[in-house]
N, CA, C and O atoms as a CHARMM CRD file, in Angstrom:
* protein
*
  364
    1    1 UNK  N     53.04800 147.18000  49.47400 PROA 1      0.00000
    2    1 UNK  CA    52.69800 145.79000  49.38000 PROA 1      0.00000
    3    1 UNK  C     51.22600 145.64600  49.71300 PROA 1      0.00000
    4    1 UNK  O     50.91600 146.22000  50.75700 PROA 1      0.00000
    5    2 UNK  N     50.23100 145.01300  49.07300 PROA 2      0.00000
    6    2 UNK  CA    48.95700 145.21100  49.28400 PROA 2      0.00000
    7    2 UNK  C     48.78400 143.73100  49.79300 PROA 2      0.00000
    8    2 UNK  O     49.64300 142.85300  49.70500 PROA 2      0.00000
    9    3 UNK  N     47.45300 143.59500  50.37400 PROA 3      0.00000
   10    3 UNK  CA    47.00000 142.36300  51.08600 PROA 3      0.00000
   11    3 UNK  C     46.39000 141.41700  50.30100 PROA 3      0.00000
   12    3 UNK  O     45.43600 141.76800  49.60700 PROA 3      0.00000
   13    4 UNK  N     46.83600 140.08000  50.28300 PROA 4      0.00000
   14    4 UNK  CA    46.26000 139.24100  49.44400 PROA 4      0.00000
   15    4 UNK  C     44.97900 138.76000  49.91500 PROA 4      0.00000
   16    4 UNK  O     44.57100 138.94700  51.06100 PROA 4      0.00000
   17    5 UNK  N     44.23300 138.01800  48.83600 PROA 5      0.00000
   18    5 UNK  CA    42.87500 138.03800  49.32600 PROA 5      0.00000
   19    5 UNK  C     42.62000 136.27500  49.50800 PROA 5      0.00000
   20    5 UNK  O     42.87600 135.28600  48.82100 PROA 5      0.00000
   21    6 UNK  N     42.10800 136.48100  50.55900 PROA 6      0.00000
   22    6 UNK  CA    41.23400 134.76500  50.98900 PROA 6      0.00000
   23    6 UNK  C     40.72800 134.71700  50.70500 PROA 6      0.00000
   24    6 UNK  O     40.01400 135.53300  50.12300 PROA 6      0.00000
   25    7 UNK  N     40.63200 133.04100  50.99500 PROA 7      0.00000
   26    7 UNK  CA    40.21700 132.57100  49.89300 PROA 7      0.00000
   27    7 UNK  C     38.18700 132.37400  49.64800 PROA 7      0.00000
   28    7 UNK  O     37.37200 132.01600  48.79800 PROA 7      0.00000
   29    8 UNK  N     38.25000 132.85700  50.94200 PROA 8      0.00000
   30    8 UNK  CA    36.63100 133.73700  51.27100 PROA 8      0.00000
   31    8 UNK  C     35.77000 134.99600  50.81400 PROA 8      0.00000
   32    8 UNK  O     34.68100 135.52900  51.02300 PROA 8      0.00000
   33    9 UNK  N     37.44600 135.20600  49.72500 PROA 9      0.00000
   34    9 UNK  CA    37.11800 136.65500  49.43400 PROA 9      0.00000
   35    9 UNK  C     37.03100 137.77400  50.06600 PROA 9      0.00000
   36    9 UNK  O     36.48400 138.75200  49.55700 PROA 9      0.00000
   37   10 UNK  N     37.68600 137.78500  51.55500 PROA 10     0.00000
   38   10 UNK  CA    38.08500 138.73300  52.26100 PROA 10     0.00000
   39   10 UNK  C     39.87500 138.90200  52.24400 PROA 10     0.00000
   40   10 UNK  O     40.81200 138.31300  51.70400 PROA 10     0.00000
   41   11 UNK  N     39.72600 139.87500  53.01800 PROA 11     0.00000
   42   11 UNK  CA    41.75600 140.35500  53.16900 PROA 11     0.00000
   43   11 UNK  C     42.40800 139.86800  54.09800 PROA 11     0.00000
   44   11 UNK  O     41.95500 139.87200  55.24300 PROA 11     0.00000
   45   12 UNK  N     43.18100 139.53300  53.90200 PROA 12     0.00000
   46   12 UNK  CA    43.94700 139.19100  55.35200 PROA 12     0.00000
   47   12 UNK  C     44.64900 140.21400  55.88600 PROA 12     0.00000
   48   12 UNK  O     45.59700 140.68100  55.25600 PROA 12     0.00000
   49   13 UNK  N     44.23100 140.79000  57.32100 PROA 13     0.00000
   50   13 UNK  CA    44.54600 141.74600  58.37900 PROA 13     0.00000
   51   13 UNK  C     46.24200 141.48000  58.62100 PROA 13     0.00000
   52   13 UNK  O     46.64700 140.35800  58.92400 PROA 13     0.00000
   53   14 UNK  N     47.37700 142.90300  58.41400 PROA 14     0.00000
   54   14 UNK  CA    48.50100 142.94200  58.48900 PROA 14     0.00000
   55   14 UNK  C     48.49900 142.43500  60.08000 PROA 14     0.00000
   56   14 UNK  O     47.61600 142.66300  60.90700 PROA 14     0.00000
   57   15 UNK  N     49.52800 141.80700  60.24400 PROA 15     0.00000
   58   15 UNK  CA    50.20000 141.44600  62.16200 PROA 15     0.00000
   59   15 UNK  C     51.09400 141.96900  62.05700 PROA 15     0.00000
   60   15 UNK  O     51.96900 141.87800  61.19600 PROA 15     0.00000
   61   16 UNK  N     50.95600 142.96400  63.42900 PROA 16     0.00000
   62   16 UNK  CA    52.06100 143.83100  63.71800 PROA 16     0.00000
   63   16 UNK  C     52.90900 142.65800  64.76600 PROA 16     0.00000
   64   16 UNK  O     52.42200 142.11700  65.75900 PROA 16     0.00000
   65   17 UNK  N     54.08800 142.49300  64.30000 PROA 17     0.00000
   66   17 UNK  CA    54.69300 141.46800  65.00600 PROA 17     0.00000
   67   17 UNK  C     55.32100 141.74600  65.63700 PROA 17     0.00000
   68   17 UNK  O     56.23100 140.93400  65.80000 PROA 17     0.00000
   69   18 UNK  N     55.41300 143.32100  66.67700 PROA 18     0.00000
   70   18 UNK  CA    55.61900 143.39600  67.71200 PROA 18     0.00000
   71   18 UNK  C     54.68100 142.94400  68.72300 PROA 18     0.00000
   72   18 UNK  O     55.00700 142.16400  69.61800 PROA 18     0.00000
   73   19 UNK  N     53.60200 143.39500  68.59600 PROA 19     0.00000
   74   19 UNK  CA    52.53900 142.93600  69.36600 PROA 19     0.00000
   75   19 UNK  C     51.77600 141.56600  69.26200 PROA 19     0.00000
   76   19 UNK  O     50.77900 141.31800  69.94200 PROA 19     0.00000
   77   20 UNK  N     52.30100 140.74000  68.39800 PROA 20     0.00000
   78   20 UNK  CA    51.82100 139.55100  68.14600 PROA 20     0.00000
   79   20 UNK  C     53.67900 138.63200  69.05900 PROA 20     0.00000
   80   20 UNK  O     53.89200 137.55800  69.62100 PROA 20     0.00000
   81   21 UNK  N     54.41800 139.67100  68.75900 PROA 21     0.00000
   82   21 UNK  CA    55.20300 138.97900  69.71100 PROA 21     0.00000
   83   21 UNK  C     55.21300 139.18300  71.81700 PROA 21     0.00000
   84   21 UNK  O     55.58200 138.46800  72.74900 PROA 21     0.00000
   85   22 UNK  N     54.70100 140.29900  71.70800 PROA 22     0.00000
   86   22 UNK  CA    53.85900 140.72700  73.16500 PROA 22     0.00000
   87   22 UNK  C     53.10100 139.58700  73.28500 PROA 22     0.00000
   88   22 UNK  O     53.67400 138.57600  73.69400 PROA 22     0.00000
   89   23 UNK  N     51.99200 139.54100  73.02600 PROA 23     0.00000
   90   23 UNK  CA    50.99100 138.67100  73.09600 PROA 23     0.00000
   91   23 UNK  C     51.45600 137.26300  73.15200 PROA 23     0.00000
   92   23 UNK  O     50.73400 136.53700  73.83500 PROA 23     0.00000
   93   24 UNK  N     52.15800 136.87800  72.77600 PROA 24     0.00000
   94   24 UNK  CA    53.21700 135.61500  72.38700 PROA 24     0.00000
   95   24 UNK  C     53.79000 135.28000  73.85500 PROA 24     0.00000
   96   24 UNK  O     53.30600 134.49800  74.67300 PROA 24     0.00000
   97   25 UNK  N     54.94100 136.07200  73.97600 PROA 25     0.00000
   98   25 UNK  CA    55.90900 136.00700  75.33100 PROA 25     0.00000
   99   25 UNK  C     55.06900 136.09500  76.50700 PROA 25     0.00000
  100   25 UNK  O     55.21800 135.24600  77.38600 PROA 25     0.00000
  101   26 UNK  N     54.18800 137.03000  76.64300 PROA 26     0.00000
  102   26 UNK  CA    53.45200 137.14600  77.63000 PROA 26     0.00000
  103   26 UNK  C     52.13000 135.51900  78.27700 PROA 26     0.00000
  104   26 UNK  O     51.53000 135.39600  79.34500 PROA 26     0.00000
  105   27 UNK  N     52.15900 134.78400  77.29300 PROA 27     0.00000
  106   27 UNK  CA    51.12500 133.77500  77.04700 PROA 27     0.00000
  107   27 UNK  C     52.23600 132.21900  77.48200 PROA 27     0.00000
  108   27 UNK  O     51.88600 131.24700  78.15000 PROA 27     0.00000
  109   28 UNK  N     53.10600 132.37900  77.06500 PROA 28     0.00000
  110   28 UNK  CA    54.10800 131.50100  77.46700 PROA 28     0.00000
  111   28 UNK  C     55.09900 131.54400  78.71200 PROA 28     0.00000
  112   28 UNK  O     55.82600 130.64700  79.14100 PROA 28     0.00000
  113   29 UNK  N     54.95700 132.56200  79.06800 PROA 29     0.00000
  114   29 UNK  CA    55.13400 132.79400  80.63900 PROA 29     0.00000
  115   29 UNK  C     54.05800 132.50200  81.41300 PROA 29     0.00000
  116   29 UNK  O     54.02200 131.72000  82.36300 PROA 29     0.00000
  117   30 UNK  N     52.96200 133.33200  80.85200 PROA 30     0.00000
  118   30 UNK  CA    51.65400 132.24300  82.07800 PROA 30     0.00000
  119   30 UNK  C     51.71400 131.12400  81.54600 PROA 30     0.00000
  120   30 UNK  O     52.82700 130.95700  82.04500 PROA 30     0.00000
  121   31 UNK  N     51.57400 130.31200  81.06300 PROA 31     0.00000
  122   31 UNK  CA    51.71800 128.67200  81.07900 PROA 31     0.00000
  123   31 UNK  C     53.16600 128.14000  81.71700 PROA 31     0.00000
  124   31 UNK  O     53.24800 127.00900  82.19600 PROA 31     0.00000
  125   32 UNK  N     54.38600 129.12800  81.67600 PROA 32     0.00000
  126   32 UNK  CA    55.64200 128.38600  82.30500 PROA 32     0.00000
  127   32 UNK  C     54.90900 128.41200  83.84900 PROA 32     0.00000
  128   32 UNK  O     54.67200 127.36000  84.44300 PROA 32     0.00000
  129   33 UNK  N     54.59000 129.71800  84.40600 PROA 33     0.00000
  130   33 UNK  CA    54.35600 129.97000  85.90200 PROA 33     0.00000
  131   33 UNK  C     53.35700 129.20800  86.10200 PROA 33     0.00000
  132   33 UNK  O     53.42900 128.59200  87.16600 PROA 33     0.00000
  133   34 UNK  N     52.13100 128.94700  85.26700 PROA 34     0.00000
  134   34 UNK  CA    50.72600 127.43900  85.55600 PROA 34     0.00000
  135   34 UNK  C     51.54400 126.01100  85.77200 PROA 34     0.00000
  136   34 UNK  O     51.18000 125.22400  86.64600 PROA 34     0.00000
  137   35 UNK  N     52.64100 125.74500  84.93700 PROA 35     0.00000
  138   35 UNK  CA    53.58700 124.83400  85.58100 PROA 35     0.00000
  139   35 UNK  C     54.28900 124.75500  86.51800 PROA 35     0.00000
  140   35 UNK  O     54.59200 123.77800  87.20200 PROA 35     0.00000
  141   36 UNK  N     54.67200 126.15100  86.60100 PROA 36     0.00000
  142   36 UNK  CA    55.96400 125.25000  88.13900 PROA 36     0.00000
  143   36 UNK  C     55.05800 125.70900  89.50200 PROA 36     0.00000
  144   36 UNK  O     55.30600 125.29400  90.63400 PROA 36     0.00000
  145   37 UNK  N     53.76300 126.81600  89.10500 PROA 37     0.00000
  146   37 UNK  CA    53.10500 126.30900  90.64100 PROA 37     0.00000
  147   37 UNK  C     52.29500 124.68400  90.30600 PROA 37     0.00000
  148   37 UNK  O     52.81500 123.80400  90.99200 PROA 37     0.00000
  149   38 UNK  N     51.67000 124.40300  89.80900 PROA 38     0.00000
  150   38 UNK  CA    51.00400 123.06100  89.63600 PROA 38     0.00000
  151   38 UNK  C     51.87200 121.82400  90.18100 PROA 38     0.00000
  152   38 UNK  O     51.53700 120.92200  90.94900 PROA 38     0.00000
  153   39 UNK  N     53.25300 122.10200  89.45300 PROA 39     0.00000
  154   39 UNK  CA    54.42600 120.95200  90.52400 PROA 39     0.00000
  155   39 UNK  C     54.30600 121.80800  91.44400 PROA 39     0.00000
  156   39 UNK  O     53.09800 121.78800  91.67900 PROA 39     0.00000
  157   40 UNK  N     54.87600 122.70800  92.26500 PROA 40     0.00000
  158   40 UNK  CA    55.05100 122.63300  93.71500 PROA 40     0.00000
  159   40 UNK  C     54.46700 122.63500  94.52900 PROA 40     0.00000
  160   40 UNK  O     54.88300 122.44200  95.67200 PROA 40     0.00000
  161   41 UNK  N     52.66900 122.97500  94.04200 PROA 41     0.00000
  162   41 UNK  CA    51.92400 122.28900  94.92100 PROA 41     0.00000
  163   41 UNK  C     51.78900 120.85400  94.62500 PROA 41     0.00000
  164   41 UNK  O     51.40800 120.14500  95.55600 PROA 41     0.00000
  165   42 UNK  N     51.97000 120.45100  93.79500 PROA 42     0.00000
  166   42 UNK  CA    52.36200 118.31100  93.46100 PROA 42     0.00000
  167   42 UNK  C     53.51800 118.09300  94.57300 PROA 42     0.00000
  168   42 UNK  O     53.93000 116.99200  94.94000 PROA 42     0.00000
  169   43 UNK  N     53.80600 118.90800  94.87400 PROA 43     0.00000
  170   43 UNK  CA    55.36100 118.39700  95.79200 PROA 43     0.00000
  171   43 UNK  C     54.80500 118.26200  97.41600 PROA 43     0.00000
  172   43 UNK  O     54.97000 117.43200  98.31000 PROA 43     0.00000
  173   44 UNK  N     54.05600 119.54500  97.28300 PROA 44     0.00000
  174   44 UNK  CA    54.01600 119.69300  98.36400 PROA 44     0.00000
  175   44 UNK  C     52.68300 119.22200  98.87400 PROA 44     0.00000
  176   44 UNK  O     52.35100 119.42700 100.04100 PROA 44     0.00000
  177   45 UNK  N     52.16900 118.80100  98.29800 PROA 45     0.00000
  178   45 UNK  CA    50.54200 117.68800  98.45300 PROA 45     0.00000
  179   45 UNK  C     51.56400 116.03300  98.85000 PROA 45     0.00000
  180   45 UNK  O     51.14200 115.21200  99.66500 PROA 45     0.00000
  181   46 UNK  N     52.48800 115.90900  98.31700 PROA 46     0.00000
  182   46 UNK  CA    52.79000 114.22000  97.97200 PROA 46     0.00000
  183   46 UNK  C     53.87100 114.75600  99.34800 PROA 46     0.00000
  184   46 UNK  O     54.39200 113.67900  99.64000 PROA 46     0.00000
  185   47 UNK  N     54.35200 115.59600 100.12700 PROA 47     0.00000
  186   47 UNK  CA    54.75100 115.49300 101.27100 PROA 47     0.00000
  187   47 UNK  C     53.77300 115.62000 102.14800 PROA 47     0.00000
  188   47 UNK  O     54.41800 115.11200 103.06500 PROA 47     0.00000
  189   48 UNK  N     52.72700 115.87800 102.65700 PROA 48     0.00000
  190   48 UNK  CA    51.88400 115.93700 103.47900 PROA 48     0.00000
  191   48 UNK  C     51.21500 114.33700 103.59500 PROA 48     0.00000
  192   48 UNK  O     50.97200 113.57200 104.52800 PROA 48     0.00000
  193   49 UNK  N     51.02200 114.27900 101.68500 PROA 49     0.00000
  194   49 UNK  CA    50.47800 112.68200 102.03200 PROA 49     0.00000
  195   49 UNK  C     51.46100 111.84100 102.86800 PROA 49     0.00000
  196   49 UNK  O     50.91200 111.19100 103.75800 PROA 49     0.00000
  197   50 UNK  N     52.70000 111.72400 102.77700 PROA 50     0.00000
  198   50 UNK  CA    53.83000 111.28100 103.03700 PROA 50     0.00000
  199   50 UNK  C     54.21000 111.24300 104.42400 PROA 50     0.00000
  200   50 UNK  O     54.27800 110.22000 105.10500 PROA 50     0.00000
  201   51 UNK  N     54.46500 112.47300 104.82200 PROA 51     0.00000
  202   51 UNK  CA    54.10900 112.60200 106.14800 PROA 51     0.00000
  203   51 UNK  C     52.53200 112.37800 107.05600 PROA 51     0.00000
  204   51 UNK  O     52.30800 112.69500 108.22400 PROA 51     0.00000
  205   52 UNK  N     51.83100 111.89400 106.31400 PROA 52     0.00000
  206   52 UNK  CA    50.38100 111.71400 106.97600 PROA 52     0.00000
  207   52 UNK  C     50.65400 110.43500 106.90500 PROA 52     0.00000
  208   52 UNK  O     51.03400 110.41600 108.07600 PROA 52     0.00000
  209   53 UNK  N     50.78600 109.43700 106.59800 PROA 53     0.00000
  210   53 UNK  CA    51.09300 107.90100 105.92800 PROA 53     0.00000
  211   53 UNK  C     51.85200 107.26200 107.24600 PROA 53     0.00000
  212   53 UNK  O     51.65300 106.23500 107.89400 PROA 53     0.00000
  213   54 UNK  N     52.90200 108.43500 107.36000 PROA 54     0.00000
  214   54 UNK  CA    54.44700 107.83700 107.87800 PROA 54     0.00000
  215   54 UNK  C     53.20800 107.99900 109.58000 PROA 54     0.00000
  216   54 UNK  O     52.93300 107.00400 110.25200 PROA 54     0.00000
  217   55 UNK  N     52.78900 109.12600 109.84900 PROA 55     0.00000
  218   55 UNK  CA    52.34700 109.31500 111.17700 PROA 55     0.00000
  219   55 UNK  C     51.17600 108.19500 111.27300 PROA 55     0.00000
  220   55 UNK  O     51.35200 107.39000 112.18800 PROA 55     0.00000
  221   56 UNK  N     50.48900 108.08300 110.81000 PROA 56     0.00000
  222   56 UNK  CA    49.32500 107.17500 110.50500 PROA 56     0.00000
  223   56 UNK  C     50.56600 105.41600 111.11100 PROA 56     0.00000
  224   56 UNK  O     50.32600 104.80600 112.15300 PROA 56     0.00000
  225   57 UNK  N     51.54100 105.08800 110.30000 PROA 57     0.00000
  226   57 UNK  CA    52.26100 103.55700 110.34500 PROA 57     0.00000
  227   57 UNK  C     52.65900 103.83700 112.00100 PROA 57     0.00000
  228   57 UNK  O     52.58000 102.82700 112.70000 PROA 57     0.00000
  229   58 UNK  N     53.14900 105.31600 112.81400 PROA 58     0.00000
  230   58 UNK  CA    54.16800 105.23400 113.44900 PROA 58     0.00000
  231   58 UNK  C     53.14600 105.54600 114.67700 PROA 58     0.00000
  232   58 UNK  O     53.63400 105.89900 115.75100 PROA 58     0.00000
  233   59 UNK  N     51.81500 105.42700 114.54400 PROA 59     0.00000
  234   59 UNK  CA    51.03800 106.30200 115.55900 PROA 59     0.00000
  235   59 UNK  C     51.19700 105.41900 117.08600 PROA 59     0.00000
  236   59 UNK  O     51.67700 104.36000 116.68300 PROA 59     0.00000
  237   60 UNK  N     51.11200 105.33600 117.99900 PROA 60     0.00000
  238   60 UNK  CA    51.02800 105.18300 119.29100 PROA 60     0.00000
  239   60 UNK  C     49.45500 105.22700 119.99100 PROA 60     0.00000
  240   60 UNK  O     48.75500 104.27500 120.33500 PROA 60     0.00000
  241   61 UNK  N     49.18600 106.63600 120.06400 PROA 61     0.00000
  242   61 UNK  CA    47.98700 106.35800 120.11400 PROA 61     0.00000
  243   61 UNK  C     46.65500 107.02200 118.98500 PROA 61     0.00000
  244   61 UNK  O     46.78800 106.83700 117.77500 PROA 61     0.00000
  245   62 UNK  N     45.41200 107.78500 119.52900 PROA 62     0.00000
  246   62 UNK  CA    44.36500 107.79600 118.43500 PROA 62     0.00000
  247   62 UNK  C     45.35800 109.24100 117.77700 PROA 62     0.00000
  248   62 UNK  O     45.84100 109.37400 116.65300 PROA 62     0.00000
  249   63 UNK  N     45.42100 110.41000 119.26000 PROA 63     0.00000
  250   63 UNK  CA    45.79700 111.58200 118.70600 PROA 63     0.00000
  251   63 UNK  C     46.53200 111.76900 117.15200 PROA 63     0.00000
  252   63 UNK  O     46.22000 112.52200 116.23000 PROA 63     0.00000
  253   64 UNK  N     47.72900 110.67900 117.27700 PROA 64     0.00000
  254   64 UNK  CA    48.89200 110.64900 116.46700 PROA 64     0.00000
  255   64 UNK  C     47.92800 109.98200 115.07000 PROA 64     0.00000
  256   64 UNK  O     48.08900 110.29400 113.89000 PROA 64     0.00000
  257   65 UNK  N     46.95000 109.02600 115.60500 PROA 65     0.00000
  258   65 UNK  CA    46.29300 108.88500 114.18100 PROA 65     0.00000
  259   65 UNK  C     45.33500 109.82600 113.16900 PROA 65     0.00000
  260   65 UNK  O     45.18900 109.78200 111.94700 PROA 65     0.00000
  261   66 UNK  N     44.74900 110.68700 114.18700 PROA 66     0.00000
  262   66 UNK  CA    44.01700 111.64600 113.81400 PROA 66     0.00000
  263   66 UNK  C     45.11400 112.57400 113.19400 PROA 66     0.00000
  264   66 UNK  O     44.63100 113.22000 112.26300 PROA 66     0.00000
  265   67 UNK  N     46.24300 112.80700 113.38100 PROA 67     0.00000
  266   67 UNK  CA    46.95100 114.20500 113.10100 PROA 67     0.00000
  267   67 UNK  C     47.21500 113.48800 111.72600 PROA 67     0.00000
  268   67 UNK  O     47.08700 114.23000 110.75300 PROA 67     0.00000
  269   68 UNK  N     47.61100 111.98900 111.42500 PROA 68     0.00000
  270   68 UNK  CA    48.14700 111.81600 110.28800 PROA 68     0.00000
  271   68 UNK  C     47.16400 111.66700 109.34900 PROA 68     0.00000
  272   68 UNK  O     47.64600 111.72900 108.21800 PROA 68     0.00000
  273   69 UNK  N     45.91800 111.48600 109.35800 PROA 69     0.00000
  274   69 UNK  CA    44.74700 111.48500 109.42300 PROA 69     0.00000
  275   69 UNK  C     44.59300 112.68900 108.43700 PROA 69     0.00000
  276   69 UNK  O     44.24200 112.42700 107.28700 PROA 69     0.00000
  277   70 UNK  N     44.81000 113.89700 108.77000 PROA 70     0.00000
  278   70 UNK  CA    44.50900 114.97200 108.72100 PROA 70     0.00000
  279   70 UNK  C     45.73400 115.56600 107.82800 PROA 70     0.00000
  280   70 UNK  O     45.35800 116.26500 106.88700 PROA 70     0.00000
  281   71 UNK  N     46.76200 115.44300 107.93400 PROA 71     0.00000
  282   71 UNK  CA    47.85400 115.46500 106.97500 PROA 71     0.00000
  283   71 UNK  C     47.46400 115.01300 105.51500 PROA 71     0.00000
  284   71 UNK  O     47.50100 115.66000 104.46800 PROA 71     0.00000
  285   72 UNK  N     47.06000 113.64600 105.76700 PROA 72     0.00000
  286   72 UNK  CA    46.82600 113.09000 104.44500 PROA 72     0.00000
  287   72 UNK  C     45.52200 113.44300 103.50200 PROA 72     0.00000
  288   72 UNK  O     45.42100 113.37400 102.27700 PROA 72     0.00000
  289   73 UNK  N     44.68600 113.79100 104.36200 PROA 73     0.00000
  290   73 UNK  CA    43.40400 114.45000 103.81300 PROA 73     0.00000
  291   73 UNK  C     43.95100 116.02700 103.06200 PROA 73     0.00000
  292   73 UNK  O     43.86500 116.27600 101.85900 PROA 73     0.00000
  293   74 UNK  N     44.54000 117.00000 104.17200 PROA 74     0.00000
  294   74 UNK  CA    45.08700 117.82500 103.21500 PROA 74     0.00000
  295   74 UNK  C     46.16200 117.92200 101.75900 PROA 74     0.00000
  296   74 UNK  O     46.26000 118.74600 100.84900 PROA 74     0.00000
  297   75 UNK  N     46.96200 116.46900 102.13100 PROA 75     0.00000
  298   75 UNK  CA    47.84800 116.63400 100.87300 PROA 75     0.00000
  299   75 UNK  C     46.59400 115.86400  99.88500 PROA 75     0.00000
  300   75 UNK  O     46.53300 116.30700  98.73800 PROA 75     0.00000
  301   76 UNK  N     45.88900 115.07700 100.14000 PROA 76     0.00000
  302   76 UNK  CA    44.52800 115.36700  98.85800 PROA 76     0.00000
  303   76 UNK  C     43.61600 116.35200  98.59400 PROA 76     0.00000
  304   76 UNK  O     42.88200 116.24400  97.61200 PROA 76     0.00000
  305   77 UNK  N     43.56400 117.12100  99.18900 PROA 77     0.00000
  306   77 UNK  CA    42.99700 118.75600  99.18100 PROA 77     0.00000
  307   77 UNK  C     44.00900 119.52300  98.22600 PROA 77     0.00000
  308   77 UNK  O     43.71200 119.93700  97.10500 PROA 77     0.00000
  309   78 UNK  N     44.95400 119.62000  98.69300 PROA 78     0.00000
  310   78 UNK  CA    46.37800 120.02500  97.98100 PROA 78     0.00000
  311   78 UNK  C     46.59300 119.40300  96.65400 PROA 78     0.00000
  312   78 UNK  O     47.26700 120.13700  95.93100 PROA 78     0.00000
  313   79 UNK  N     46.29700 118.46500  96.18700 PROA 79     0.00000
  314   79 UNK  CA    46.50900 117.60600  95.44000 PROA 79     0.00000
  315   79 UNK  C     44.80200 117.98700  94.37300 PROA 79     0.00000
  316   79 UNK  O     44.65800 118.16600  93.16400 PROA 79     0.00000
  317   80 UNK  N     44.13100 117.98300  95.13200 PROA 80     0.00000
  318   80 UNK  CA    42.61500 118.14000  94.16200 PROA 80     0.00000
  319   80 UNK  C     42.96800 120.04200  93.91900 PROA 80     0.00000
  320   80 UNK  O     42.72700 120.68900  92.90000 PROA 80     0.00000
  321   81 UNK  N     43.26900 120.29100  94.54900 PROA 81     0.00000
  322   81 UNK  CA    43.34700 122.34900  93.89000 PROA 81     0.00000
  323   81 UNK  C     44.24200 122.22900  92.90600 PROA 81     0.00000
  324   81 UNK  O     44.10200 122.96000  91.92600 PROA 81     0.00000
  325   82 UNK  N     45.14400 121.45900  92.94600 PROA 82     0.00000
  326   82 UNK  CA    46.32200 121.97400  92.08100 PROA 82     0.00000
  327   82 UNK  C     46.02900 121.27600  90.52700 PROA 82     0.00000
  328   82 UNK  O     46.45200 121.71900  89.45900 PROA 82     0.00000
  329   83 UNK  N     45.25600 120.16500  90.71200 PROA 83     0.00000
  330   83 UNK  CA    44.87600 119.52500  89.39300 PROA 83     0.00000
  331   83 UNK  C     43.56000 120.25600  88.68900 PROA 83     0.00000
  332   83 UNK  O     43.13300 120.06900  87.55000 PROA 83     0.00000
  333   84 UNK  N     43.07300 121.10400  89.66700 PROA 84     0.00000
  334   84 UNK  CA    41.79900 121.84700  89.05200 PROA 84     0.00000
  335   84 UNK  C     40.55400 120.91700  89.67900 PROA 84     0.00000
  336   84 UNK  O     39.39100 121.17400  89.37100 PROA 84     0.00000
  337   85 UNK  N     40.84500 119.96800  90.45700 PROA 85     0.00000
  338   85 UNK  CA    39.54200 119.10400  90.27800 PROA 85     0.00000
  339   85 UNK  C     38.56200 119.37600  91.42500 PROA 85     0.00000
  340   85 UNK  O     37.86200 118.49100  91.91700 PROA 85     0.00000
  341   86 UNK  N     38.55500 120.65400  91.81600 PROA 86     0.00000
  342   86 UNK  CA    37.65200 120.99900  93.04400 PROA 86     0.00000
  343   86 UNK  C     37.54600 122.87200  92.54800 PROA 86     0.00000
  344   86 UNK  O     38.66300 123.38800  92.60300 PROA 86     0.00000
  345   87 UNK  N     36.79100 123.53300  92.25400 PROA 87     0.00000
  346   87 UNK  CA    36.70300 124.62600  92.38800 PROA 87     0.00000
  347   87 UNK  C     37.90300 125.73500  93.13800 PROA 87     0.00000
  348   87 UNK  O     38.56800 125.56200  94.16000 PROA 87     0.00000
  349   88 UNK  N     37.88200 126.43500  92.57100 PROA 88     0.00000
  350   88 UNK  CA    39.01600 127.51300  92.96500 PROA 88     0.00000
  351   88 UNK  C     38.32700 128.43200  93.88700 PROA 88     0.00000
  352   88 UNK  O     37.15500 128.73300  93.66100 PROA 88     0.00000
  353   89 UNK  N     38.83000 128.80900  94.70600 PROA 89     0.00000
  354   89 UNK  CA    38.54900 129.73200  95.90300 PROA 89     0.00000
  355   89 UNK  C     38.33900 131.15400  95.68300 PROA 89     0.00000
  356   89 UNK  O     37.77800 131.97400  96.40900 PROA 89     0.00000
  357   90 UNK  N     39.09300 131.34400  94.13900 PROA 90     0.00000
  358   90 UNK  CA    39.22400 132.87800  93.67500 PROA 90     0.00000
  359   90 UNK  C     37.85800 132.77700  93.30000 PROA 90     0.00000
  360   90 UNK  O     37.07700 133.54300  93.86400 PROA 90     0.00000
  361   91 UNK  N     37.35800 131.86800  92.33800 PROA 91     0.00000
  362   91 UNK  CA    36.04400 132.19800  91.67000 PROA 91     0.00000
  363   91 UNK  C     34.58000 132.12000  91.92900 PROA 91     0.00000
  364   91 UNK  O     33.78100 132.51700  91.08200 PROA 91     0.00000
C-alpha cells in the first residue's frame, strides 16, 4: 500500500498505532492525575479556608484570631498553587 500524497505535495508519514496509542494512553492519564490532584488540593484549600473562617467567627481572644487568620491565608495559598496562579516551587 503506498502513501498518498498531500496536498502540499509531500507524503503522509505511516502511524504506527501502537505507539500513537502509547503516546495516547499515557497523555490521558497525565491529564486524569492533573485533575484529581487539582480537586484535592480544591478540597483541601476550601477546608482550611473553612476552618480559618469558623476560628476567625468563634475566636475569644487575638491568639484564636491570628491562628484562623493563618488557616485562611493558607487555604488561599493552597488554593493559588493548585490553580497555577502563583509559580510552582519545582521550577
Amino acid at each position: 500500500m503506498g502513501t498518498k500524497p498531500k496536498p502540499d505535495g509531500g507524503t503522509a508519514n505511516e502511524v504506527d498505532h501502537e505507539e500513537l496509542y502509547a503516546v495516547v494512553r499515557a497523555a490521558v492519564t497525565d491529564a486524569l492525575l492533573d485533575v484529581v490532584g487539582t480537586v484535592a488540593l480544591l478540597g483541601l484549600a476550601l477546608l482550611f479556608v473553612a476552618t480559618g473562617v469558623r476560628g476567625l467567627l468563634e475566636a475569644a481572644g487575638t491568639t484564636g484570631a491570628v491562628v484562623g487568620l493563618a488557616l485562611v491565608g493558607l487555604g488561599v495559598v493552597v488554593a493559588a498553587v493548585a490553580l497555577d496562579l502563583v509559580p510552582s516551587v519545582r521550577e
